[in-house]
C-alpha positions in Angstrom: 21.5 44.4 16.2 19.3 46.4 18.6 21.7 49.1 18.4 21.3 49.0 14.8 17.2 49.3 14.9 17.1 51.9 17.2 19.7 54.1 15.1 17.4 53.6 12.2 15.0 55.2 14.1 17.0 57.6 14.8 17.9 58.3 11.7 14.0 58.9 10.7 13.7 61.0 13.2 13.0 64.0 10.7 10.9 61.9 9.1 8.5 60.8 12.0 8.3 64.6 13.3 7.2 65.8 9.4 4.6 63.0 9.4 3.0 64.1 12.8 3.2 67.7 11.8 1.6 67.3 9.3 -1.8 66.3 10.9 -1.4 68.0 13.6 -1.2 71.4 11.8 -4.5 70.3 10.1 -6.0 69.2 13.6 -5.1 72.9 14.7 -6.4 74.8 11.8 -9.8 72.9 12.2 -10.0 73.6 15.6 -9.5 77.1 14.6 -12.2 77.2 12.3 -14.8 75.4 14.7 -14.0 78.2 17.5 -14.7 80.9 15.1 -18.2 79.7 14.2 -18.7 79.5 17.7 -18.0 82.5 18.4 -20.5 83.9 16.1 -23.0 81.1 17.6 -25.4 83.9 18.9 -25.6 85.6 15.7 -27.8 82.9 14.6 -30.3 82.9 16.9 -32.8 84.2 14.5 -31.2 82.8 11.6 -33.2 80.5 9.6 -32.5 76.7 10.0 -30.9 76.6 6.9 -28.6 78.8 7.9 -28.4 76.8 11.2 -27.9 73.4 9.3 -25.3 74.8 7.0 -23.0 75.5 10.1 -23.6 72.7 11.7 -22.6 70.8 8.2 -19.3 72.4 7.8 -18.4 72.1 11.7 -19.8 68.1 11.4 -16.8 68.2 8.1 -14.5 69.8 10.5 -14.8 67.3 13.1 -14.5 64.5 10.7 -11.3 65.9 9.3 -10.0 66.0 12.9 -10.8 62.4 13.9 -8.9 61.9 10.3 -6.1 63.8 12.0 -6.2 62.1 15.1 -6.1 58.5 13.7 -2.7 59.0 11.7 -1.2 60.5 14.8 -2.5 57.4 16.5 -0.9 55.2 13.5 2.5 56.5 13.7 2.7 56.5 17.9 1.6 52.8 17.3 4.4 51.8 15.0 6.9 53.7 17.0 5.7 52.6 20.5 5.9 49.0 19.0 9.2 49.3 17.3 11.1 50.2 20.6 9.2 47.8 22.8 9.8 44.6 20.2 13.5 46.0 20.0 13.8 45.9 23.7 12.3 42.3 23.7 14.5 40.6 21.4 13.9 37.1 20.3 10.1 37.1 21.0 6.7 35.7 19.7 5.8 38.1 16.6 2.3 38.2 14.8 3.7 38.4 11.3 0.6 40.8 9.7 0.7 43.1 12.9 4.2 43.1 12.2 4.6 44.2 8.3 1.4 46.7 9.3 3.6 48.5 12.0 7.2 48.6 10.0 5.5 49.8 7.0 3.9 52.7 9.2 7.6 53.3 10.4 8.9 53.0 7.1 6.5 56.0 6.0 9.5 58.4 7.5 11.7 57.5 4.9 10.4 60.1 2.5 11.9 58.0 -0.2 9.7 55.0 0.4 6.7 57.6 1.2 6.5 60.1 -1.5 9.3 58.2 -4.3 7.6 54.5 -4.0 4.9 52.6 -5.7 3.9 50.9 -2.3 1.6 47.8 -1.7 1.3 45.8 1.4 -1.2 42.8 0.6 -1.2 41.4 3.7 -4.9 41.4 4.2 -6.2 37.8 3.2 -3.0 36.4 5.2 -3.6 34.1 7.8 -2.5 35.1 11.8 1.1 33.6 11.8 3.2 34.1 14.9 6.7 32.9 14.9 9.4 33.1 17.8 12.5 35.2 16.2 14.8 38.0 16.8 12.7 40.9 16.2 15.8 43.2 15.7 17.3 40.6 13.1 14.1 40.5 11.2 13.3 44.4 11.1 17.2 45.1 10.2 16.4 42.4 7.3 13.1 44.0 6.1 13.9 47.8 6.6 17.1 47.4 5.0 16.3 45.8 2.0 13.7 48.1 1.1 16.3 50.3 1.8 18.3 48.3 -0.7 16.1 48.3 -3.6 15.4 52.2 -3.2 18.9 53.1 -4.0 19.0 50.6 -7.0 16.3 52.3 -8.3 14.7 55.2 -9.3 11.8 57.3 -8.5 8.2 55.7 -9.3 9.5 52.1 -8.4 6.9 49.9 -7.5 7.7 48.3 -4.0 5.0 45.1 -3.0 5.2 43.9 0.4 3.0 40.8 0.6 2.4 37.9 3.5 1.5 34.6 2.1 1.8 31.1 4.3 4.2 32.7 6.7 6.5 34.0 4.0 7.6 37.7 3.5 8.3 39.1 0.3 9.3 42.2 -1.2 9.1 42.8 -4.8 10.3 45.2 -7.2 9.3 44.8 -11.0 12.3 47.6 -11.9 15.1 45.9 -10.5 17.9 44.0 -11.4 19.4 41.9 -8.8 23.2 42.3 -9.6 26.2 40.5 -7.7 26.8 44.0 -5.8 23.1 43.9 -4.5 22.7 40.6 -4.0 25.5 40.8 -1.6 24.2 44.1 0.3 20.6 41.7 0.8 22.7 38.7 2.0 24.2 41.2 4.3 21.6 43.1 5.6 19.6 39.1 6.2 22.8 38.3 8.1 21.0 38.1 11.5 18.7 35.7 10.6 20.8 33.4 9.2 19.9 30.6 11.3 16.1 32.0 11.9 14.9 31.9 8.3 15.3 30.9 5.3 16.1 33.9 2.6 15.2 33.8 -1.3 16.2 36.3 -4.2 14.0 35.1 -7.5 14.3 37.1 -10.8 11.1 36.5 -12.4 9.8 40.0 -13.4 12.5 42.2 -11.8 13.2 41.2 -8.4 11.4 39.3 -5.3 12.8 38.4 -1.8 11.3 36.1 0.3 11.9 35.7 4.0 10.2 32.4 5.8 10.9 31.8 9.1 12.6 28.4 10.4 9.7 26.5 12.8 6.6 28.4 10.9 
């Protein structure tokens, strides 16, 4: 199973370089911009302060967009960083919200769930919940059915990834949960067979639940 993790990391490998690029291009071009007002710096020593304040203002904006920059690099090293050291660790303690917060980072290099995908993670009124599971089983379960429901479905889905009492679900109003599909999820939940406890409802599309044995 750990095999399996780290090859889907792998496999979003173009992914995770396009989504640090892509801040990192912006971090440079502000940096850029900031250097050329300093090097007309002396230019303004008998400039009024207006003129003064209205550099200051856009290097201030600069700066901002830079820390902006900076703290999605900082996201997606985090995700990563945490993805390979819980795959290394195996069955472990897991915090269940600092969990869904890091794979759905991750998941962000699938340009299909990024740019394709209705996305909400409502996992902010949750309650701290650790459990002891295989981390690789219970990634491979949630990364894959997302996976899952993005190739039943089209573009614009609408994917919900909540927390409530424990419990993970994901839920997708535009799909149908046929015998094919149904299988795939079973499949793809295989490792946690006798970790957790894994639901498929109907009600309004589609919602799978995942609650952890011992929670």
């Amino acid at each position: 199973m750990k095999e399996k993790v780290l090859g889907h990391v792998g496999s979003l490998l173009g992914g995770l370089i396009h989504n640090l690029n892509t801040p990192l291009m912006w971090i440079m071009g502000r940096s850029q911009l900031i250097q050329t007002r300093n090097e007309t710096l002396e230019k303004l020593k008998d400039a009024s302060l207006e003129e003064i304040l209205k550099v200051k203002d856009k290097n201030n904006k600069d700066i901002e967009s830079i820390a902006q920059g900076a703290d999605k690099i900082d996201h997606i090293l985090k995700a990563i960083s945490y993805k390979v050291q819980m795959a290394t660790e195996g069955i472990t303690a897991i915090e269940l919200r600092e969990y869904l917060t890091n794979e759905m980072d991750f998941m962000l290099a699938d340009m299909h769930f990024k740019h394709e995908s209705k996305v909400e993670l409502d996992i902010n009124s949750a309650k701290s919940c650790y459990v002891k599971v295989d981390y690789n089983a219970l990634s491979w379960a949630v990364t894959q059915t997302i996976s899952q429901i993005i190739k039943a479905t089209e573009k614009g889905r609408s994917l919900k990834i909540s927390l409530d009492n424990g419990i993970i679900a994901i839920a997708c109003k535009e799909m149908t949960l046929t015998p094919e599909i149904k299988a795939a999820i079973e499949g793809v939940c295989a490792g946690l067979k006798n970790a957790a406890v894994v639901r498929m409802h109907t009600e309004d599309g589609c919602e799978i639940t995942i609650g952890i044995k011992g929670n």
